[in-house]
N, C-alpha and C positions, 0 to 999 in steps of 0.2 A: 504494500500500500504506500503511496507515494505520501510524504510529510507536512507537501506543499499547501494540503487543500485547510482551510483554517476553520477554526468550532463552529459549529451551526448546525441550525436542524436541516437535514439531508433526506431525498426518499429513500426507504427502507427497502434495502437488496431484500431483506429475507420477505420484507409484504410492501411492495411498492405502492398498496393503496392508504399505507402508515407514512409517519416522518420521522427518523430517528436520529436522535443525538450523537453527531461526530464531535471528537475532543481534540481533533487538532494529532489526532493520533492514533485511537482507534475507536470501533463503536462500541457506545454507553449499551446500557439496558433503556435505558429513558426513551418510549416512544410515545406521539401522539397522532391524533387526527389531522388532517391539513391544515383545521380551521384554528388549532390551538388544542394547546392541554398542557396538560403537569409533564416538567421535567427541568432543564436547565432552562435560563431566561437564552431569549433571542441574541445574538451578537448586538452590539449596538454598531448604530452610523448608519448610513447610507439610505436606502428606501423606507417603508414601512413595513410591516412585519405581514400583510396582505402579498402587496407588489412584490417584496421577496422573495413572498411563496409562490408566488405566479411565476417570476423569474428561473427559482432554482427547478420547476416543474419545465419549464420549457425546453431551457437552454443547458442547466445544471445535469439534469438527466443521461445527457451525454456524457459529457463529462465525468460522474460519479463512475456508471458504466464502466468507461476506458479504464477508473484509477483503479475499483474495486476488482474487476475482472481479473488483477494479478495477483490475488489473494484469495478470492472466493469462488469454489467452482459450482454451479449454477446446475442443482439435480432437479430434474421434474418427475411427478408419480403423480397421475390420475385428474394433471391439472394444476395442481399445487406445486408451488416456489417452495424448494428447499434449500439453502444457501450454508455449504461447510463452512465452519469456522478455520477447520486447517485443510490442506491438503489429504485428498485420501493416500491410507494407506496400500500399496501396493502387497495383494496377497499370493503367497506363493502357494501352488497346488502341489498337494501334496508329492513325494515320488511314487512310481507305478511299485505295485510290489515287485522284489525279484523272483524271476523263473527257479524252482526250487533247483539245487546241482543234481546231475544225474549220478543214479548209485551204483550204472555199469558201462562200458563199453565193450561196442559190439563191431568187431575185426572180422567183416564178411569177408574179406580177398582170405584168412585164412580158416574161416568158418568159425571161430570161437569167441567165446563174451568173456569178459575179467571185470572183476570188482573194481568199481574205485574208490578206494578208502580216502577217510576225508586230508584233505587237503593237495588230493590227486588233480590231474587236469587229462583230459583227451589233448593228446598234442597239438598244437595250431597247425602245423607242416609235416607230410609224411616225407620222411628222407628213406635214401636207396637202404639202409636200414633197417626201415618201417619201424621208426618210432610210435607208440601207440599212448603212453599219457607219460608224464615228465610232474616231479614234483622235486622241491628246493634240493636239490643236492642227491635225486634218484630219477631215473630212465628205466621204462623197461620198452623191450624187442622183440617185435616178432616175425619168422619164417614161415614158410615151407619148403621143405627138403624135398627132392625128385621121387616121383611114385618108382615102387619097387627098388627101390635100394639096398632093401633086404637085413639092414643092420637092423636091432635091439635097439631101444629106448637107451638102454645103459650105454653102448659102444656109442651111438649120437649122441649122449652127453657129455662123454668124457671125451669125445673127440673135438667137439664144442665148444668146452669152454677154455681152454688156452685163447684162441680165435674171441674169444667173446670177450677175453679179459686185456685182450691187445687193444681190439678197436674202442673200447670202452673207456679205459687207461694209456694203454700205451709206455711204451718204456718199463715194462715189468722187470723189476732186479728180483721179484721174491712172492712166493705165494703159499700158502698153510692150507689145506683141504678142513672146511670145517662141516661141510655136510655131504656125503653120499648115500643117498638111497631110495629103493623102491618107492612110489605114489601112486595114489589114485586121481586121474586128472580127468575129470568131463565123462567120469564112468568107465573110464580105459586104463589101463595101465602106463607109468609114465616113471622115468627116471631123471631126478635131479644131482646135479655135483654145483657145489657151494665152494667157494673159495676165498678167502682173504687176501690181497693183494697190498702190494709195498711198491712203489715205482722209481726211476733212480732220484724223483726228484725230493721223495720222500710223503708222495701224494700216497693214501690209503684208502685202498674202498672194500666193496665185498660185491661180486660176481657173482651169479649163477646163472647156467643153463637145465633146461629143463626139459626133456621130447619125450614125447608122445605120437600115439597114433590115433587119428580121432574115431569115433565109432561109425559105423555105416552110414555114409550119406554125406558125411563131412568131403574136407578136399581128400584128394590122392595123397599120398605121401606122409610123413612124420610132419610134426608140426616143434618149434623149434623156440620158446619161449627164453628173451635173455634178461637179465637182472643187472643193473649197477646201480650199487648204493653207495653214497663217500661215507667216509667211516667216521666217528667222533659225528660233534652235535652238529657239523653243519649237514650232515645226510640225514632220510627220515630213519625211524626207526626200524632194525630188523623185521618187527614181527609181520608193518606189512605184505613185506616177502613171504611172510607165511600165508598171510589172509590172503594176497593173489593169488598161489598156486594155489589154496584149496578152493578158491570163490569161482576157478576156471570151469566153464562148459560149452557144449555147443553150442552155436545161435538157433535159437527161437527154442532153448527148452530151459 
């Protein structure tokens, strides 16, 4: 509101068939009828307090309009002048809820579903790989291996995972075998080898490969699951290695 305009009774932004007391600064409560009423006395000087009001009605009206217009935003409902005192406030809507996270993925190129335990992710990008979900400091991988190969679950994993713990790592100085054995994977039989790894550069993780042969109706061939976890807090922990091998099955069962 501009500062310039001086005290006097004004038409009333909120009921312009009122007249309401301006202070030279902002508006009183004090309104009356055109003709006169209770509130501050008239400015002195100049016209008569008729003339005035004939004046500020004609020509003031404009005026007021232009000044008040940068202060007061002018709502209508059903006819009725309603005039804010402040600016409205801008409301934010609310957020959409989020899409709840999926509690599997499902690897059609090698016919199998795997858990995702929480704070898992489905990979953004499949690399030559075939990265399938990645969490802070764990990857896991998956195959298939050529129909009739004729090898054992156990020979495909112990043949596996040196290869699994190269590409994974890289630079292997040293490795500890900390799991070998028979499983049951997606209703089939399946062999895992577990490894702990040390690298020259002194990087640590934990490797495993896992194969299997899926049951009738899945692809051809052994199927080839691989594991790297870094070791210490910044990789997740072990056990999800457990919950994925045993949460594996075919897709759509």
């Amino acid at each position: 509101m501009s500062r310039t305009l001086p005290p006097g009774w004004y038409p009333d932004p909120n009921a312009p068939h009122l007249e309401r007391w301006w202070d030279g600064t902002a508006w009183t409560d004090h309104r009356r009828a055109p003709e006169g009423g209770p509130g501050p006395p008239r400015p002195a000087g100049g016209a008569s307090g008729r003339a005035k009001a004939v004046a500020l009605t004609t020509s003031g009206v404009v005026l007021v309009a232009a000044i008040v217009s940068g202060a007061f935003a002018l709502v209508r409902h059903d006819g009725d002048d309603v005039v804010a005192d402040t600016a409205p406030t801008a409301v934010t809507p609310p957020p959409s809820p989020a899409a709840p996270a999926p509690s599997r993925l499902d690897d059609e190129l090698d016919g199998i579903s795997l858990p995702l335990p929480d704070g898992w992710a489905p990979a953004k990008y499949v690399t030559r790989d075939n990265v399938v979900m990645t969490t802070d400091g764990g990857r896991v991988f998956t195959h298939t291996l050529p129909a009739n190969s004729g090898a054992s679950p156990a020979s495909l994993a112990k043949k596996d995972i040196p290869q699994a713990a190269d590409s994974s790592y890289g630079g292997i100085r040293s490795h500890r075998v900390v799991g070998s054995e028979r499983v049951a994977v997606a209703g089939c039989t399946g062999y895992l080898v577990r490894w702990r790894v040390k690298t020259a550069k002194g990087t640590e993780g934990y490797v495993q490969s896992l194969a299997f042969t899926p049951a009738p109706g899945g692809p051809p061939g052994a199927v080839v699951v691989r594991f790297a976890f870094d070791a210490g807090p910044d990789g997740p922990p072990l056990a999800d290695m457990d919950r994925i091998t045993e949460g594996i099955r075919s897709v759509g069962r």
